[in-house]
N, C-alpha and C positions, 0 to 999 in steps of 0.2 A: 518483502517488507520485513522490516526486523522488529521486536518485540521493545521498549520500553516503559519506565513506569509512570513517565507523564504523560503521553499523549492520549486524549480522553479515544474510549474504544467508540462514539459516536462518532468521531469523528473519521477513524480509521476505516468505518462503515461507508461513510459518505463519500470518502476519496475514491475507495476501492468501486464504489456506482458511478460515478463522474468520470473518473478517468481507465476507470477497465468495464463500462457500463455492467457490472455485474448485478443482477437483483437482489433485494433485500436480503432474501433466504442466503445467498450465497456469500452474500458482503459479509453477513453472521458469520458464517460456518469458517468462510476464510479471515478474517478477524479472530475467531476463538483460536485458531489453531496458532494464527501468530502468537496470540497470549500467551498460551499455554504450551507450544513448543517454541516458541524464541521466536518463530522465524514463518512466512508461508509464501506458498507463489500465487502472485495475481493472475498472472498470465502467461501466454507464451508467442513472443513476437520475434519478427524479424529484429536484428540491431538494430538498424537506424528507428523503428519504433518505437524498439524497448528504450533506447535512451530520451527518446523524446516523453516516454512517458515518465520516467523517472525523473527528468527535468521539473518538469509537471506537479510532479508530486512533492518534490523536495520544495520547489519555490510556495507552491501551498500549503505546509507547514510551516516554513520562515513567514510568511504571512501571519497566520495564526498564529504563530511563535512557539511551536510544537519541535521536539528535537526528534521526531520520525525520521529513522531512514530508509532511506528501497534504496534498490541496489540492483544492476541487472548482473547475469551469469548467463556463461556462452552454454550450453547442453553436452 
């Protein structure tokens, strides 16, 4: 996920539990670091996952109307 100055950090919390089931502690921890370094990784998935989740994510920001992006990357 990439860092920008709209999207509220509760909500980058709540994606990151919902769609990378990660716990509160961890949703924090990888949230600040998007903050704070631009950029972090949720996870690490096979392709066809990763793009399924980043589908995911991106259409639940257009929902909410958040200009968040994720992004996958090959390793």
């Amino acid at each position: 996920m990439l860092n920008d100055d709209y999207t509220p950090m509760e909500f980058v919390i709540r994606v990151l539990q919902q769609f990378f089931q990660h716990d509160l502690e961890t949703a924090t921890l990888i949230m600040l670091k998007i903050h704070h370094e631009g950029r972090g990784v949720c996870g690490v998935y096979t392709r066809d996952v990763a793009a399924t989740k980043v589908e995911l994510v991106l259409a639940a920001a257009r929902r909410d109307q958040h200009p968040l992006q994720c992004l996958m990357e090959s390793a």
